[in-house]
N, C-alpha and C positions, 0 to 999 in steps of 0.2 A: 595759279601757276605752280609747279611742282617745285619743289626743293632743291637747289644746287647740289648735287654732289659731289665728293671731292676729287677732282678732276687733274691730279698730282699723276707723274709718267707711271705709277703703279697702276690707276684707274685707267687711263688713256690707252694700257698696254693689254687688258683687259675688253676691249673692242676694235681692237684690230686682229686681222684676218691673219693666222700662219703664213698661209700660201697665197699671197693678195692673187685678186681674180677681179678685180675690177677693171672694166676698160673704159669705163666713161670719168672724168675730174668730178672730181664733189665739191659743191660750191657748201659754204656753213650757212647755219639759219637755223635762229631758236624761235621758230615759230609754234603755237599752240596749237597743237592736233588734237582730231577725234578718228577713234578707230574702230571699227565694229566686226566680227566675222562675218563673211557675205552672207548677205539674205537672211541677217540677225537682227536682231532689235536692240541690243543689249550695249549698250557705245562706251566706251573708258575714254579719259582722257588722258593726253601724253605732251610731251613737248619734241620736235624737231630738232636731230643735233647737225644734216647734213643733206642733202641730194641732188641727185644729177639725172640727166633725161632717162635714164634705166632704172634709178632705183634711189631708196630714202634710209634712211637709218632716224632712231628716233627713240627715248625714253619713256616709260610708262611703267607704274606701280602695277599692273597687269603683265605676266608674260603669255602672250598667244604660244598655241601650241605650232611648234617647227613642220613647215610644210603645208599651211592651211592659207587659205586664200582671206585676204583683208579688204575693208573698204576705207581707205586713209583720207581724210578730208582736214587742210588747212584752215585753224579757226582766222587766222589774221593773216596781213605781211609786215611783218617790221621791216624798217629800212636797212635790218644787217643784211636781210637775205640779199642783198644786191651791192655788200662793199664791196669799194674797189670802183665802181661800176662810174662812168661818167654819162651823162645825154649824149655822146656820139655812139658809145660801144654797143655791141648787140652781149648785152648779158640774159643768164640763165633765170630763171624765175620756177618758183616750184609749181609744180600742177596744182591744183584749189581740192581735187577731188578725182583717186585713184584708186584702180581693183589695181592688188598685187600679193604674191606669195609669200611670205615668212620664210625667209632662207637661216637666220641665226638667233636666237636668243640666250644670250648672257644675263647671269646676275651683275649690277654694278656694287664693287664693296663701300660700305659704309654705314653711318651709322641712321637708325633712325628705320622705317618701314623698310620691307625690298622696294629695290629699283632693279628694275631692267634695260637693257641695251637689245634692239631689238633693229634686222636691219630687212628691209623687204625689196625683192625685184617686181618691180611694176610689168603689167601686161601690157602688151603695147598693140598699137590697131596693125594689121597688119596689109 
């Protein structure tokens, strides 16, 4: 599992968008990902900070390069990814395994190796 970083309203202000442009809610979930550039072999591992049926955001000691196409796969599901959530409601759940674009990469500060803040729009079947 990666290392907590300090996640104080300076780091937090640090992965949020100027101009929000999201139209879908973001449910949270520190789920353990694997990421690979498509049709690569080569996979980093990262954790999950968030996502919604359009797209994911997610930390990883690796920054992908902005604009390139990823293949995001969920190692687990913890039970946050669904707080909130009771047996009647119909809650979100992350995809297990998604092709999607690298729309931002942020350094997160702190101490200790880089981390990055990394947030990708999913392709979707059309």
């Amino acid at each position: 599992m990666l290392p907590r970083p300090d996640h104080s309203k300076a780091a937090s202000k640090d992965l949020s968008m100027p101009d929000e442009k999201r139209q879908n809610v973001r449910s949270p979930c520190r789920s353990r990902v694997a990421w690979a550039y498509f049709n690569k072999d080569e996979v980093h591992a990262g954790q999950l900070r968030d996502f919604s049926s359009h797209g994911a955001s997610f930390e990883c000691f690796q920054a992908p390069l902005q604009g390139t196409t990823i293949l995001l796969r969920l190692e687990n599901y913890p039970s946050d990814c669904r707080s909130g959530c009771d047996e009647k409601m119909v809650c979100p759940w992350p995809r297990s395994m998604v092709v999607g674009d690298v729309k931002w990469c942020r350094g997160l500060p702190g101490s200790g190796p880089p981390l990055f803040g990394i947030g990708v729009k999913f392709h979707l079947p059309t």
